[in-house]
Residue, then its C-alpha position, 0 to 999 in steps of 0.5 A: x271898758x274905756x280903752x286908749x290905744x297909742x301909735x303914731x301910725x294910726x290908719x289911714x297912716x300907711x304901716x300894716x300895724x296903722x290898719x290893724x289896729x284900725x279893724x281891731x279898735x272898731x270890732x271893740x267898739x262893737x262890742x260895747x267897748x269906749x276906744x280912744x286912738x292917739x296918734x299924729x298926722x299921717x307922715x309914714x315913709x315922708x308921707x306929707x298929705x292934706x291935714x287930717x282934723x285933730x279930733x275925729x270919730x271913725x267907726x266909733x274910736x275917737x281919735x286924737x291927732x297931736x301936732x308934730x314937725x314936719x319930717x322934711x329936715x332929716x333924721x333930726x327932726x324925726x328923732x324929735x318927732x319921736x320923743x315929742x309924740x312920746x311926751x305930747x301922748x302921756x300928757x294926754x293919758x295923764x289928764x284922763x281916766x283909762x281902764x287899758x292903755x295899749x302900747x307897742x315898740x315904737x319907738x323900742x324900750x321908750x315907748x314901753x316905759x314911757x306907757x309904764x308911766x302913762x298908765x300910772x298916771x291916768x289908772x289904767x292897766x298896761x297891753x303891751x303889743x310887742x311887734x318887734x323884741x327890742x333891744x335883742x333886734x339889734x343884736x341881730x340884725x347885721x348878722x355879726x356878733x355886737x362889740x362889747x360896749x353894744x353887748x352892754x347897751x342891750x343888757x342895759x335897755x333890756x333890763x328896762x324893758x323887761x321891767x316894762x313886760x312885768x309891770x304889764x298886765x299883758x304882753x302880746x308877742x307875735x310867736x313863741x319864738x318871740x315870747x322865749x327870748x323875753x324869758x330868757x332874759x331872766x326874771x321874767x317868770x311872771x310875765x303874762x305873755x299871750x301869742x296873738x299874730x297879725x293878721x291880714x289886712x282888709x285891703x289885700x283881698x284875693x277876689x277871683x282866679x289869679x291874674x295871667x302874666x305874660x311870659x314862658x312858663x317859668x316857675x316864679x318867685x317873689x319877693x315882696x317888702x323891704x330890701x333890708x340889710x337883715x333880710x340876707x338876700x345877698x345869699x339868695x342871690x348867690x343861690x339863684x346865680x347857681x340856677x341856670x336860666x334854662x331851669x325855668x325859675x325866675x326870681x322877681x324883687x317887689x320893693x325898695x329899702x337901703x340893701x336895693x343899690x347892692x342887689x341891682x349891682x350883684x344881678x347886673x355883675x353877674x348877668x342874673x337875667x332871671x332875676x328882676x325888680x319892680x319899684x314900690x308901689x301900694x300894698x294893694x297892687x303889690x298884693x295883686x302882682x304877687x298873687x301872679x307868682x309861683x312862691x313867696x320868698x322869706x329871708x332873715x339873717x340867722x337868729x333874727x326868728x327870736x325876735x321877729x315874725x315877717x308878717x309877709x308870710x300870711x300876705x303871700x298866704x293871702x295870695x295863695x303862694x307857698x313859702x320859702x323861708x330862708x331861716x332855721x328850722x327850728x323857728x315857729x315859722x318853719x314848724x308852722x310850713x312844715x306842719x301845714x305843708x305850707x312851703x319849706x325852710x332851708x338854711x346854708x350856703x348858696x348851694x343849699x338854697x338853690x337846692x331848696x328852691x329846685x325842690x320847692x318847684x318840684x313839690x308846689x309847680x303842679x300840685x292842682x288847686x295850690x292857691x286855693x289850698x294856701x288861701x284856705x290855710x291863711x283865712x283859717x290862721x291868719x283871717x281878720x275875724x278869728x284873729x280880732x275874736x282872740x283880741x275880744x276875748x283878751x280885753x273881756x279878761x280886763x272887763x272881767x277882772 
């Protein structure tokens, strides 16, 4: 099949997404397939390296760069940015012929339809690779009800991308979770939904026997990522502020993001010297930090299971951490820890959280051979090769129609 794959991000680009794409485009080439990736220079977080050729071979996927702003003016330019890449990417679909266009959310609902219209116009069936449930996101992510003239957007742009999602050929959602909120909007009875999860990404790799970090024995927990407003860690700290210094937990927050300045205000206020931060640093020597710790913290505001899935589990797995995720219990996620004993979900006010974390101390802190169990359950659920056969064997259900 002659396959092309559009995402701004593409590898080397710095986003998980960019990298997977990259394994999953060239196990296809592998296969006998044609891949073709257009994408745009690397710019993720402002990155601004030396230009990349506009037409290169990698691995066997062609890929085609289209020339952007430069992102150095604000939120102007990248809005910009965002409907030219859009535009600039169906005129290269439109004068070629496909076989699978393969599209994701982003940017949300444009993206989807505009791959609708892309497909049309170079004859090709549609994949559309949701990462995110757009726009119910939005109605989520600041953990309070929406106005009604928002409650209006979403229903509005919802029933654009619900179209998106009939119109596909397939919908690829990272868990049931995920493909129910898309049911639920109605309608959508003969969409053809398939759960295939990310991955873990070729360069955290977990080689030898953990580092030894310098320090007095305490029971550690990380978390690693965005310190985003929906990650609700204002309720985390609230629970570590009610664990004494002397239980012998610490908390460790690895990264940046706009909730970091009222964090570190929270932690110096109330003298949480067990809590500390570490600055963003390459995924690499994150992976390599976080493999140092006792358990992986995950933390969303309530609802924000049903329309994402915080592909940091499988990093802290890929360390061998087991996982505390702060979410309800009847998430994919947290069926997932609890049927593979794998970590614990709680929910609640602060005192419960911290109840939670004394008891995930006392379950995981001297179970002998934790990481290697945990690194053994990511490899088997989350390991590159059986995640890309899934892929494989979706696109030969194309070769074969």
């Amino acid at each position: 099949m002659k396959i092309l794959i559009i995402y701004r991000h593409y590898w080397p680009d710095t986003p998980p997404l960019g990298s997977m794409l990259r394994t999953i485009a060239e196990t296809l080439v592998a296969r006998g397939h044609r891949v073709y990736v257009v994408t745009a220079q690397p710019s993720y977080q402002a990155r601004q390296d030396a230009p990349l050729p506009k037409r290169e071979t990698k691995g066997g996927v062609r890929i085609i760069r289209l020339p952007l702003l430069p992102e150095t003016g604000g939120n102007l330019r990248r809005a910009v940015n965002m409907v030219l890449f859009q535009i600039s990417a169906f005129s290269y679909a439109a004068r070629h012929r496909f076989d699978l266009l393969w599209a994701n959310t982003l940017p949300p609902v444009y993206a989807g339809f505009n791959a609708v219209v892309a497909a049309k116009a170079c004859g090709a069936r549609l994949l559309y690779h949701m990462q995110d449930v757009y726009p119910e996101v939005w109605r989520y992510s600041t953990g309070k009800r929406p106005g009604g003239l928002k409650r209006a957007a979403i229903r509005a742009l919802a029933t654009i991308d619900s179209w998106t999602c009939r119109v596909a050929s397939a919908v690829v959602v990272l868990s049931d979770d995920m493909m129910r909120t898309i049911a639920d909007r109605g309608g959508n009875g003969a969409v053809r939904f398939h759960v295939i999860n990310n991955f873990i990404q070729a360069e955290l790799k977990a080689e030898g026997v953990p580092p030894e970090r310098v320090g007095d024995g305490a029971f550690r927990l990380v978390f690693s990522g965005n310190l985003g407003r929906f990650q609700n860690l204002d309720l985390l700290l609230q629970a570590m502020a009610l664990i004494r210094p002397d239980e012998g937990i610490t908390l460790e927050f690895i990264g940046s993001g706009v909730a970091e300045a009222g964090l570190r205000e929270t932690v110096r206020e109330c003298g949480l010297t067990h809590v500390s931060f570490t600055a963003r640093m390459p995924s690499d020597e994150a992976f390599k930090l976080t493999r140092t710790a006792d358990l992986g913290v995950i933390s969303l505001v309530p609802g924000m299971y049903r329309v994402s899935y915080p592909s940091k589990l499988m990093t802290y797995m890929a360390a061998g951490l087991p996982v505390l995720a702060l979410m309800e219990s009847d998430s994919a996620l947290a069926h997932y820890l609890d049927d593979n004993d794998a970590g614990v979900a709680a929910q609640g006010d602060a005192a419960a959280i911290a109840d939670a974390i004394r008891k995930a101390r006392d379950r995981f802190a001297n179970e002998p051979g934790i990481k290697a169990r945990i690194e053994a359950l990511a490899d088997r659920d989350f390991g590159r090769k059986n995640a890309c056969e899934r892929w494989a064997q979706l696109i030969d259900t194309f070769s074969a129609d």
